[in-house]
N, C-alpha and C positions, 0 to 999 in steps of 0.2 A: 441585515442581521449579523449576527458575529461572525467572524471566519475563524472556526473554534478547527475547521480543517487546516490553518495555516500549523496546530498544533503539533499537528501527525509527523510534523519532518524538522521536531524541535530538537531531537537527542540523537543523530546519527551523529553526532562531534564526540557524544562520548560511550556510544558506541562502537566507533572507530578507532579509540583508542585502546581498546582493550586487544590484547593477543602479541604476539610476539613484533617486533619490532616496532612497536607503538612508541608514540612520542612521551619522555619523560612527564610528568602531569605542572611539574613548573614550567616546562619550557613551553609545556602547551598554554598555560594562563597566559605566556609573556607575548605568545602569538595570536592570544583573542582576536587584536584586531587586524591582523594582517588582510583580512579580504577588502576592506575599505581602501586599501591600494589600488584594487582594481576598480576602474570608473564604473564599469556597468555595473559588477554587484554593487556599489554604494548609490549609485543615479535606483536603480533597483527597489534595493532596501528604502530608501528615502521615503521613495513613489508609493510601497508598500504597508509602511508605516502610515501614511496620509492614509490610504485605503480601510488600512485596519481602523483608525480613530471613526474613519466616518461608519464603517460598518459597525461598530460599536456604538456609536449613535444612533441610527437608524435602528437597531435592535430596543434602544428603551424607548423609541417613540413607535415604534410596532408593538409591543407588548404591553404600552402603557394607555396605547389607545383602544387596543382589544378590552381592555380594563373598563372602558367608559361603553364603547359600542356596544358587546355583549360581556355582560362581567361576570360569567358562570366561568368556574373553574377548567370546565372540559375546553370554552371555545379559547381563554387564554392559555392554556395547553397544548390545544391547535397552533399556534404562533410558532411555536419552538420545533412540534412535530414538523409543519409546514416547511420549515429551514431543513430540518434534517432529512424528511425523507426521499427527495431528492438525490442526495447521497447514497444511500441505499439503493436506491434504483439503476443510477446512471454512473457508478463511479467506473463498474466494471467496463461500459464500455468505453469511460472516458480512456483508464489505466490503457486500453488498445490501442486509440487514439495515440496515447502518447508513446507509447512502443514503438510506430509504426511512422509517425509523421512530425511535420514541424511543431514543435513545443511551444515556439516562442506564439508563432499564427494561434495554434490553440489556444495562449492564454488569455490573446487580443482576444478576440473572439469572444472567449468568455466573461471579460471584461465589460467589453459592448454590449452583450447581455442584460450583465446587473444592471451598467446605467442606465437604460431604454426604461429595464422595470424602476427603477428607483426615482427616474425622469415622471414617470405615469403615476407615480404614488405623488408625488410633489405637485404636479399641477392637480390632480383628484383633491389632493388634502386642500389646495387652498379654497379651490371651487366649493369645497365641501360635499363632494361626491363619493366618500369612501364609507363603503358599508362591510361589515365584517371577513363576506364571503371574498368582494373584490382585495379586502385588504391579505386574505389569506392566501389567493391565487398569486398574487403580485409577489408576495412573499417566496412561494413556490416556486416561478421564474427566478427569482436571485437565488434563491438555495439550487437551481439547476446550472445555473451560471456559474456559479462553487464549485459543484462536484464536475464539472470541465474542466475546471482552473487545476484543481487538488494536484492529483496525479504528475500533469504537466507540469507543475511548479515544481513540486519536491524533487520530478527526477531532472530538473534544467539547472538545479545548482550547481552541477560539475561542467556546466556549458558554458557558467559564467565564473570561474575560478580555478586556478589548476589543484590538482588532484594533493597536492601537500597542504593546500589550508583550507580542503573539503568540510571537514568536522568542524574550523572554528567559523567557516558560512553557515552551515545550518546553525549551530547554535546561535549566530547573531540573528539569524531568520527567527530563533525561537523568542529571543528576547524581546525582540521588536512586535511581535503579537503582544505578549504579557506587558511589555508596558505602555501598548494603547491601549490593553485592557484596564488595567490600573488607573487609570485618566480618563477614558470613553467614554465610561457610564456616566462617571458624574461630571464631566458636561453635557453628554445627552440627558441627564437631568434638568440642567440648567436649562438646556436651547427648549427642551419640554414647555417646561414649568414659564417662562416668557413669551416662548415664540410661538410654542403647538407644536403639535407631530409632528406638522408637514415644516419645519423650520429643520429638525432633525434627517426627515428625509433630502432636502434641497443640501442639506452640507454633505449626506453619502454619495448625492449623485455626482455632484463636486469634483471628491473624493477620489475620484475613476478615472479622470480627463488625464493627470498629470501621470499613472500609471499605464495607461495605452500609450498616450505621449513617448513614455520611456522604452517602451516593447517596443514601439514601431521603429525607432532608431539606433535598435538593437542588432547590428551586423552576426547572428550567431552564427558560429563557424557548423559547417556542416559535411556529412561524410555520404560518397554514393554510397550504396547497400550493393551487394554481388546477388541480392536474392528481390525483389519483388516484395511488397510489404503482405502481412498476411491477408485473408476476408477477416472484417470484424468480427461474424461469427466463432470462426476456425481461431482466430484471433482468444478471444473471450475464453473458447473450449480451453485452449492451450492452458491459461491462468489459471483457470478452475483447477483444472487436472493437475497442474505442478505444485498446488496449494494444498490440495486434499490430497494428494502423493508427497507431505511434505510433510512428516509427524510435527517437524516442532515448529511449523506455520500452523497446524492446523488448532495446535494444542493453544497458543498466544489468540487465535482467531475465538476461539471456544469463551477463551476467559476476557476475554476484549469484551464480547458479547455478554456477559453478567454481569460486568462491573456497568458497562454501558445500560443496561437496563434500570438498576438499581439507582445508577445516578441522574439520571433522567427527572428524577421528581423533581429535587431540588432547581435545578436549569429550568425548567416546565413551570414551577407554582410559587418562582420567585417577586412577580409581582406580585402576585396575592399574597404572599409573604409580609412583602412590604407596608401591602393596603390595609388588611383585614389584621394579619394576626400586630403588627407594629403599629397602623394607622398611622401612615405618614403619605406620604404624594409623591410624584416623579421624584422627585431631590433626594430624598430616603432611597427609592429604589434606584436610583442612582450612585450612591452609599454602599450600598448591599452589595450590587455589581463591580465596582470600586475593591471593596473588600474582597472580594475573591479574588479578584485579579492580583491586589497586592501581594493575599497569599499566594498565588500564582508566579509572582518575578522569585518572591525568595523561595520556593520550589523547586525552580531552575536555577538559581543559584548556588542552592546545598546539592543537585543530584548527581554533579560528579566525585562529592566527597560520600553522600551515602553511598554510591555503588561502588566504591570502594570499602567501603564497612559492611555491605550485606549482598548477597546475593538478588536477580531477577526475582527470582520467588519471594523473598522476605522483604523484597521493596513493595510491589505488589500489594503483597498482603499487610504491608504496615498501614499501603495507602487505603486500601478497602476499607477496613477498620476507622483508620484518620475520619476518610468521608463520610461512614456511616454517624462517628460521631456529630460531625457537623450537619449533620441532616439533622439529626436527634436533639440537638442545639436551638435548629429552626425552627423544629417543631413545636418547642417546648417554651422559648422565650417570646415576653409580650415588649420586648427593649431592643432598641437599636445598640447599645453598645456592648450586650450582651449576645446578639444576635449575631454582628461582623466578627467576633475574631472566631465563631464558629462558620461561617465561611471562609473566612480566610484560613484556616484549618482546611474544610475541603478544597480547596484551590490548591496551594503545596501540593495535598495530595491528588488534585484532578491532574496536573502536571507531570508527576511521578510515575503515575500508575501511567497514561498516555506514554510518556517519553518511554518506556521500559519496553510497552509494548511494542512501538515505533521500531525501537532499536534492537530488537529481537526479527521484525522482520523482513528488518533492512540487511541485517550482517545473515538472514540465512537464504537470500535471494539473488541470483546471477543478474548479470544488467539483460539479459535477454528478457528478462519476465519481472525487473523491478516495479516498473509501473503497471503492471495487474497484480503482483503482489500487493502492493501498498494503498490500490483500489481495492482489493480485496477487506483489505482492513479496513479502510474506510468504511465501506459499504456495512460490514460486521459493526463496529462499534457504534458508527452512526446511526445506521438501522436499528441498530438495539436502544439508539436512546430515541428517534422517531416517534417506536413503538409504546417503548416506555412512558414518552410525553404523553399520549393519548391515554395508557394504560390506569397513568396515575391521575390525569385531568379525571375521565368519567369516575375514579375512585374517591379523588374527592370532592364532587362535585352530590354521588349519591351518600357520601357519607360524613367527611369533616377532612377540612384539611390539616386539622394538627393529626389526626388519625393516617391520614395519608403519608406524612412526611416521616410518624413514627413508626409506618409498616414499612417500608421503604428502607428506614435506618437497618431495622432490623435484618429485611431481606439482602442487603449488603452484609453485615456480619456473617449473616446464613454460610453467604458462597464462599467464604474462607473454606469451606470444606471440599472445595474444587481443588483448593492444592495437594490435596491428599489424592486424589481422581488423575487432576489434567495437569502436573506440576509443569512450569514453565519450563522451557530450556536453558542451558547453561548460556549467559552470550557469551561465542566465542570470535576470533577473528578468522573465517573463512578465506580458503584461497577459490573463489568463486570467478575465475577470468577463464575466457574460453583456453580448454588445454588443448584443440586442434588436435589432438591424437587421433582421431579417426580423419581420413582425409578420401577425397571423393574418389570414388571408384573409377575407373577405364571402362568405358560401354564400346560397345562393337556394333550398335543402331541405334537410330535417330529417336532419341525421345522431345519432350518436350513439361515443362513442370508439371504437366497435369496430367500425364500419364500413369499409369499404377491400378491396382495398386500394384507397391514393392514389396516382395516377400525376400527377409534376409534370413540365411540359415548361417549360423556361424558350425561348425564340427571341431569337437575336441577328441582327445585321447586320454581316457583317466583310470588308471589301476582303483581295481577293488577294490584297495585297503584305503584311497583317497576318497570316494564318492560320497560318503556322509558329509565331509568337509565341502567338498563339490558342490553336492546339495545346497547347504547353507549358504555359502557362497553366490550361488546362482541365486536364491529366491532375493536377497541384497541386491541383486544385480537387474532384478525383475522389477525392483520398486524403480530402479532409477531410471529403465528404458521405458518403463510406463509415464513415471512423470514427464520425460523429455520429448513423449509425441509418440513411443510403439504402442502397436494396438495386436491383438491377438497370439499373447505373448505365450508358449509353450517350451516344454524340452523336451527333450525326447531321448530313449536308448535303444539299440540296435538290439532286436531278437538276438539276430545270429550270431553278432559280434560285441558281447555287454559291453567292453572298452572304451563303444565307441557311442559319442552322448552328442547329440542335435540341438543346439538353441534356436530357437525360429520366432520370429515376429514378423511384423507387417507397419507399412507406412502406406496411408492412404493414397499416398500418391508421391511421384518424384523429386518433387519440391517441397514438401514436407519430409522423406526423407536426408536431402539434403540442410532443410533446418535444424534436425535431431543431429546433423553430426557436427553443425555447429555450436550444440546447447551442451555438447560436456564440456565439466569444468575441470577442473585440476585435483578438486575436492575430491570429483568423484571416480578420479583413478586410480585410487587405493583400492574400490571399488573393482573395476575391471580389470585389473589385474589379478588378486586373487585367485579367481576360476584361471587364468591362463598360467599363473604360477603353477597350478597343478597337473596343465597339461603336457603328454607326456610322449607327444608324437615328434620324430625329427625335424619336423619342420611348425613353423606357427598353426595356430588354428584355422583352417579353410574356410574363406567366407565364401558364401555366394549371395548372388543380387539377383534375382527372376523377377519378371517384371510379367503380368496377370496378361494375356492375351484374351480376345470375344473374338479376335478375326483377324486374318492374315495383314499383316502391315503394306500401308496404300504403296510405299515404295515396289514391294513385291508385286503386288496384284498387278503396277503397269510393267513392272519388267524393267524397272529404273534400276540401278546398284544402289546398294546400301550406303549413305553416304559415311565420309566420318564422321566421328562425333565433335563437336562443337567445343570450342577450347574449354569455353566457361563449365561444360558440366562433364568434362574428362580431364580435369590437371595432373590427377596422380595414377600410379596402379595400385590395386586392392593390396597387392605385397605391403603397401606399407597404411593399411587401414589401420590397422590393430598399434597401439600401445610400443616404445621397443619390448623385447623381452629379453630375459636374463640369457637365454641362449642365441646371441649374435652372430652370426657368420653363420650358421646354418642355413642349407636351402630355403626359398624363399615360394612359397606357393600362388602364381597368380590363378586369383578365383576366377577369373572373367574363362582365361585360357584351360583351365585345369593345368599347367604345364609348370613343371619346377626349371628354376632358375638358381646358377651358382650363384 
């Protein structure tokens, strides 16, 4: 089926160029091709390209034999749902996966996958043992073998390029989809309409060999970790948490998820499109697919110059619109040459609106949590369109399919009014690299990562006339320690002494909060400083670190000495946790000792 996820990590090139010290936009054209210097992203791309044609293939002879086996609207509906909802399901724990472990093994892996399934569809089809159900499940395993791949792919491209010609690899990642979409279909029309399905499925399985081939002799460079990778679960929590503690991921996730429903019909009831409302056979719906994808390459070809003419939001919504019309198109014409340039209309725009959103939650995502971010969206826009493929199949299956594809148009113009609600974020260029400004505390007994929980109380000093500003300050400071893994976050002020104001949170555990202080970023020190701007004691603000006891520590009970602590989880002292501040040379408070220092 289509790898419509290779889409997702078409526009972080030009995304990346936006913000200050970005590359001039000619000098960026002239370095298009610079990544094809490098052997492995080109051996890569190559292998990628083969992949994409044959999955492209394979999608018109799964869809077009649904056509024949059960030709009810809802079950070739099912087809498209089948590819996607897998995505929805598994991206979030793929995006873990790829946070946490080999990218490149993962993508093998997922590779092997698809073939095995595309292997099983090929000898069923020729046998002539494929019945709708097995042809749906089969389907289901490749779109699982996808949402493996996704994550680990998009975030390996800076594994196989250096970090200056980042943006014009993904963009050649993007082009390279769109133009085996442009060519795909209509030869998986052709190999259809001659050969059979199952001719369509034997060139995807193909397809895959010379893409493992290239992974496997793929030397990626690799880094130990000073931390233990997470649990999946805790893993998964983390993404959630920093996505929905992340207004303008949440806000791109929202509207991902409308457009993705809306557009759904069209992708879902495009063979029947073909059959019923144009009466034409594979080669037409080969045509059709064609067409969108063409509109597709020049899409990506105008969306560095549109996002330069209009903002995230008015891209968006130019493309909503665009699509809705082209739905509206399909629904309404009984002609093929009336029918493709309104796909190809919504193609540009499927493009657009995908690449914007891409790049909205690429540039507002640290590498610590890029790939559950980018799962995250997946999983939202996919799922939305999963959904929508069944939503729209059983709608026009009980009622008409021109009716279908004209509620649809319309239900996309509808959610233009989400920009008024969930307006998109500005892209901006974040400095999102970890700023090590908190640095690991000095302990005085023996822990170990799974000890905890950690309770941290940070103590300020703030005059009266500050504490409104204080206030403000600190609940900013609240979002950012919750996104980053604190739990049970409060402040607090002193009866006796108002001056003197408590931040307190909680880390489940020792190694979780040694992950929290390697997830700030640079961005978000504007952030913690503020509140310490206003602090107004001689010395920095007093951390401590208390660590939850149930029972006296075994070392004590035998009567052993407390050993030292262990280089790896005592490098620094708490003196220098915190941020510098504007008052240097000032006494220096270690938290652990309570005892100041010149």
């Amino acid at each position: 089926m289509p790898k419509l996820r290779s889409e997702l990590s078409g526009s972080l090139a030009e995304g990346a160029k936006i913000g200050p010290g970005s590359p001039a936009p000619t000098r960026s054209r002239s370095a298009t091709l610079a990544p094809f210097r490098h052997r492995i992203f080109l051996a890569i791309w190559i292998a990628s390209l083969v992949s994409n044609f044959g999955s492209l293939i394979q999608s018109v002879g799964a869809s077009w034999l649904m056509t024949s086996l059960a030709p009810t609207p809802d079950m070739v509906a099912l087809v498209q749902a089948a590819t996607l909802l897998p995505i929805m399901l598994f991206s979030l724990p793929a995006g873990a996966l790829a946070d946490a472990f080999d990218r490149r093994l993962l993508m093998i892996v997922a590779q092997a996958v698809m073939l095995i399934a595309s292997a099983v569809l090929t000898v069923f089809g020729f046998l002539g043992w494929i019945g709708p159900w097995l042809l749906l499940v089969t389907t289901f395993v490749i779109g699982c073998g996808a949402a493996l791949n996704g994550p680990a792919w998009q975030a390996s491209v800076g594994d196989q390029v250096p970090r200056d010609v980042l943006p014009a690899a993904v963009a050649l990642n993007s082009l390279g989809f769109n133009l085996a979409r442009t060519l795909g279909p209509a030869i998986g029309g052709i190999l259809v309409a001659f050969g059979g399905p199952q001719a369509a499925f034997l060139v995807n399985a193909l397809s895959y060999v010379g893409l493992i081939a290239v992974l496997a002799s793929w030397q990626r460079p690799s880094a130990e970790p000073d931390l233990p990778p997470e649990r999946l679960l805790s893993s998964m929590s983390a993404g959630l948490r920093y996505v929905w503690l992340s207004p303008a991921i949440r806000a791109v996730l929202l509207r991902a998820m409308a457009f993705g429903f809306g557009a759904a019909a069209l992708w879902a009831l495009m063979p029947l499109i073909a059959r019923h409302l144009i009466g034409g056979g594979p080669l037409i719906y080969g045509v059709l697919l064609g067409s969108f994808g063409s509109g597709a390459v020049v899409g990506a070809l105008l969306s560095t110059r549109l996002r330069q003419l209009t903002s995230a939001e008015g891209l968006v919504a130019g493309s909503t619109l665009a699509f809705a019309v082209g739905t509206g198109v399909a629904g309404l014409s009984n002609l093929a040459f009336i029918t493709a340039p309104g796909l190809a209309l919504s193609g540009a725009a499927w493009v657009l609106a995908l690449s914007t959103f891409n790049v909205s939650v690429q540039m507002s995502s640290p590498p610590w949590v890029l790939g559950r971010a980018l799962a995250s969206y997946q999983m939202v826009a996919f799922g939305s369109m999963a959904v929508g493929s069944w939503v729209w199949g059983e709608f026009a299956h009980a009622n008409d399919l021109r009716l279908a594809l004209l509620v649809a148009a319309a239900l996309l113009a509808a959610s233009l009014i989400l920009s008024r609600v969930m307006p998109l974020p500005k892209i901006m260029r974040l400095d999102l690299r970890p700023s090590h400004a908190w640095k690991d505390p000095d302990v005085a007994v023996e822990l170990d990562l799974t000890s905890g929980p950690v309770v941290i109380a940070v103590e300020y000093r703030i005059a009266q006339q500050d504490w409104a500003e204080f206030m403000q300050a600190m609940m900013q400071l609240r979002r950012i320690r919750r996104r980053d893994g604190a739990r049970r976050w409060t402040l607090l002020q002193d009866l006796s002494d108002p001056e003197t104001w408590v931040e307190r949170f909680q880390s489940p555990s020792w190694g979780e909060h040694l992950r929290h202080h390697r997830r700030t970023t640079f961005e978000d020190r504007a952030i913690e400083l503020k509140p310490m701007s206003l602090h107004r004691g001689s010395a920095p603000p007093l951390v401590r670190h208390l660590v939850q006891r149930h029972e006296m520590p075994s070392e004590k009970r035998k009567g052993v000495p407390v050993p030292q602590p262990r280089p790896e989880l005592a490098p620094t002292s708490v003196g220098s946790m915190l941020p510098p501040m504007p008052n240097a040379g000032l006494p220096v408070v270690n938290a652990a000792a309570g005892e100041k220092s010149e």
